[in-house]
N, C-alpha and C positions, 0 to 999 in steps of 0.2 A: 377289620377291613372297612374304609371308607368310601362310598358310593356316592356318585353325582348322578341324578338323575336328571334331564336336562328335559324333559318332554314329558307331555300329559300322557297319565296310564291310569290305567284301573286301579281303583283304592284295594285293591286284593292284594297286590304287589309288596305294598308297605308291611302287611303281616307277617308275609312270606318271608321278608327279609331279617323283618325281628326275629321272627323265630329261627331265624340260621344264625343269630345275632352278631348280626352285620351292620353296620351303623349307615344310616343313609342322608343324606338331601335333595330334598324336592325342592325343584326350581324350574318347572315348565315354561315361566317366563323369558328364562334365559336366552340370549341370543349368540352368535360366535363372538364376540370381543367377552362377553359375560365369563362366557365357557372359558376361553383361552386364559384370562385372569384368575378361575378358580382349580384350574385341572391341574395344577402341580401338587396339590393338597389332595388328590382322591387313587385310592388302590383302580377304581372300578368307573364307567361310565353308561350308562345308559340314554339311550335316545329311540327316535322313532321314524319322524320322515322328513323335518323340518331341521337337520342339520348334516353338513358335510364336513365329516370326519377325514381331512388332508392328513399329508404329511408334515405339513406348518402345525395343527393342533396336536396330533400325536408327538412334536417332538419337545413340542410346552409342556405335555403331560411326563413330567420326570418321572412319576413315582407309577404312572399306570400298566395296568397288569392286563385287562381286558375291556372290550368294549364290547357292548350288548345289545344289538338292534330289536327292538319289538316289534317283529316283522318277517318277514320270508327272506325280500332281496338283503341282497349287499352292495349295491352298487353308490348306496352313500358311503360306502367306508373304502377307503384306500389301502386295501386285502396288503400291495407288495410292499410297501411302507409298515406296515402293522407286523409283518411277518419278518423284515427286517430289522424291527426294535423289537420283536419275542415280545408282541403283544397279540396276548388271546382274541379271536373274535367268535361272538356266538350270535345266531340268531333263531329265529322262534319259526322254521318253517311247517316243524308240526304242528303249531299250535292252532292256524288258520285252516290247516288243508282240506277238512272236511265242508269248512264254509266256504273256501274257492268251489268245491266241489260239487257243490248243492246249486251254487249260484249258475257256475257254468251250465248243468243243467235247464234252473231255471231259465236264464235267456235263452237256452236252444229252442225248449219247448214254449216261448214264448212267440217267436220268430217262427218256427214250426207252424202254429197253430193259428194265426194272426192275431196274437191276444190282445197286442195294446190296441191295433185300430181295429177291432172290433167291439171291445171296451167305451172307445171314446164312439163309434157309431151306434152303439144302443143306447147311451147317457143321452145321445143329438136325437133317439126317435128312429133309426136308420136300425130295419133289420134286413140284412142280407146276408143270408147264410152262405150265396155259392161262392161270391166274391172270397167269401173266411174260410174255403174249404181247406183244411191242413194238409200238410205232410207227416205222414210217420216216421219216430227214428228207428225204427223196429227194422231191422236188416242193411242199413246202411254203415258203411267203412267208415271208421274215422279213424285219422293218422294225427296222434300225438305226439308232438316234438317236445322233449323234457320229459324225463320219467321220474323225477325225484315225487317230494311230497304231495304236492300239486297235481302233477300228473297220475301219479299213480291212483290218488283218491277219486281223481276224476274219470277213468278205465273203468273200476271197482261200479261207481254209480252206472256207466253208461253199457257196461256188460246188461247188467240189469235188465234195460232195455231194448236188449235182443239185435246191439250192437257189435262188429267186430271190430276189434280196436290194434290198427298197427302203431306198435311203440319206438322213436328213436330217440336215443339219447347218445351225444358224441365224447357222456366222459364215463359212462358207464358200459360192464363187458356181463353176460348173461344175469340181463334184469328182466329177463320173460317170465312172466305166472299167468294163476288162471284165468286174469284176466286181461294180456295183453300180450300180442305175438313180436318180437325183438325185431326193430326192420329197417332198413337202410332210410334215406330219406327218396332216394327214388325210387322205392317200392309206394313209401306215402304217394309221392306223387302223381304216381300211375295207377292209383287205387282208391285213393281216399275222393268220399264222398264230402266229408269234413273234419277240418281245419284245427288245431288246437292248439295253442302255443300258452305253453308251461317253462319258461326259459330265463334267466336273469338278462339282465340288462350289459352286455361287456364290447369293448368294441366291435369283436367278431359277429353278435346277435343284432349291432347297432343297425337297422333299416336292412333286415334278414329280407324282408317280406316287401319287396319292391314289383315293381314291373316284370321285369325277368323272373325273379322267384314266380310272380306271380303265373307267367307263361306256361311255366314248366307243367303246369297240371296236365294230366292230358283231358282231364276234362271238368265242366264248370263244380264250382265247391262252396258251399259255407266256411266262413269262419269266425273263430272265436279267438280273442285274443284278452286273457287276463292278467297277462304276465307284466311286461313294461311297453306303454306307448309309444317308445320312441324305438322299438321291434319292428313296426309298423310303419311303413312310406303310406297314411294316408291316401295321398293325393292317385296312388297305385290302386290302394283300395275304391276310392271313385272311377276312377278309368274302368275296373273291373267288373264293376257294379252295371254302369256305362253299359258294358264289353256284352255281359252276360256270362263272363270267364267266372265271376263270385256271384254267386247266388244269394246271398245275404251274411250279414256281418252280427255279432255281438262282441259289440268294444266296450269291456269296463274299463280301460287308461284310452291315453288320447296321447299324442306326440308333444302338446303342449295344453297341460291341463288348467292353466289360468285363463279360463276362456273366456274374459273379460278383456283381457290383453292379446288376442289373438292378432298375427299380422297381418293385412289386407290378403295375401295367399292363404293362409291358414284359415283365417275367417270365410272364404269360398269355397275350402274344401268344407268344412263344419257346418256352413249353412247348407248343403246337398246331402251330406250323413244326415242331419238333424230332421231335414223335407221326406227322407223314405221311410216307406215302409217296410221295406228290405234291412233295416238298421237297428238293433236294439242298442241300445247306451245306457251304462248306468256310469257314476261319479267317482271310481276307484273303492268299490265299496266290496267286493268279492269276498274278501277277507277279512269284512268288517261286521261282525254278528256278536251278539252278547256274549255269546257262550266263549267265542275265541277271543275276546276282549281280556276275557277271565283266565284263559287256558292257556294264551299268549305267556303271559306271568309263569305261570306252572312251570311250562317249556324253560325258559328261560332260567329260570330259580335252580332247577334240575340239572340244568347244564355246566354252571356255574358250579353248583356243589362238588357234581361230579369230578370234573378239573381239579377242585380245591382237595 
């Protein structure tokens, strides 16, 4: 079996594959006209975040058999086209979810606690304790939307914490355990303290979390959003923030994460996310930790097998 890997991955990967003795090529250079000239030559593909796997590419690849995201989502791959030409697709959502899961933590209790601006006012000389007084998560609701890998792992942690966690998810039917109660999304809504969105990216989720969703709460909430960026109407989130309807945000995606290219709208909302203190932001990094850099591979290699 010959494999095109098209994207930078862990040098673990390569072993992995020899010893399945699978023949492979590395080319993270690669770009789409690259790709589409070499894909008729390979059983197998591999990528990661910087390519979009159409139905123009998949129908260049004559001879391919599966495609392999290193990563959770699927919304670079073209799932009804892939499953129209009985092409495998696999991705690695176990392999991050304990480092989604860790992270989402981390910004809660970041934002909780006022860690970065009080960080940055002891570094300036500035101690003021009452200003920084926290909040606990110790007895507050939080309603997860998405119960798969991500979600689950993130319930698991926040049990922990003396959290009650309502769980919905609209493709699965008794996924309650010990640590999360099965529940509609207007049960979230009229309960939950905080916010969690663990969900891919599909038309249906596209700008889930607008104004109106926003509404619905019956009362003000945090939230956290790790899943995909463009889940998220921003400009909704400011208004909310504004409002006092969102009590604070931790966004590791953004709706458009080239923030060098932001449009004069976009660049307004981001300069007012970026100005609070109410805001934690990190760079799409959730899922990016050594250990799942490496386990990524694992996941992936395993799946693969299995199929074959």
């Amino acid at each position: 079996m010959k494999i095109l890997i098209a994207d930078s991955m862990h040098s673990s990967l390569f072993d992995m594959l020899r010893d399945q003795g699978w023949e492979y090529a590395y080319h993270p250079e690669f770009r789409r006209e690259d790709i589409l000239q070499a894909i008729p030559a390979y059983d197998g593909l591999v990528i990661r975040s910087k390519t979009f796997v159409d139905e123009t590419m998949l129908l260049a690849a004559k001879n391919l058999r599966f495609v392999a995201r290193a990563g959770a989502g699927l919304d670079l791959i073209d799932l009804d086209a892939a499953e129209r030409l009985r092409i495998a697709v696999f991705h690695a959502g176990k392999g991050n979810r304990d480092a989604v899961a860790e992270h989402a933590l981390g910004m809660l209790l970041a934002l909780f606690n006022n860690i970065l601006r009080a960080d940055r006012e002891v570094r300036s000389g500035v101690w003021d304790r009452e200003r920084n007084r926290g909040v606990e998560l110790m007895g507050k609701t939080v309603g997860i939307i998405g119960y798969g890998n991500n979600g689950s792992a993130t319930a698991q942690r926040l049990s922990g914490f003396g959290c009650r966690v309502l769980a919905y998810d609209k493709y699965r039917d008794h996924y309650e355990d010990a640590f999360a109660l099965e529940s509609s999304l207007e049960e979230i809504m009229a309960e939950a303290d905080i916010l969690s969105l663990h969900i891919p990216l599909t038309e249906i989720t596209r700008y889930l979390v607008n104004e109106d969703f926003i509404e619905k709460f019956s009362k003000p909430f945090y939230l956290l959003n790790l899943s995909r960026g463009e889940i998220v109407k921003l400009e909704a989130v400011v208004n909310g923030l504004k409002s006092g309807k969102i009590l604070g945000a931790c966004l590791d995606v953004l709706e458009n994460e080239k923030i060098a290219k932001l449009t004069s709208e976009q660049q307004e909302v981001f300069d007012y996310l970026r100005a609070s203190d109410k805001v934690v932001l990190t760079p799409h990094i959730a899922g990016w930790t050594h250990e799942s850099y490496f386990r990524i591979n694992e996941v992936l290699v395993k799946q693969i097998q299995n199929w074959l």
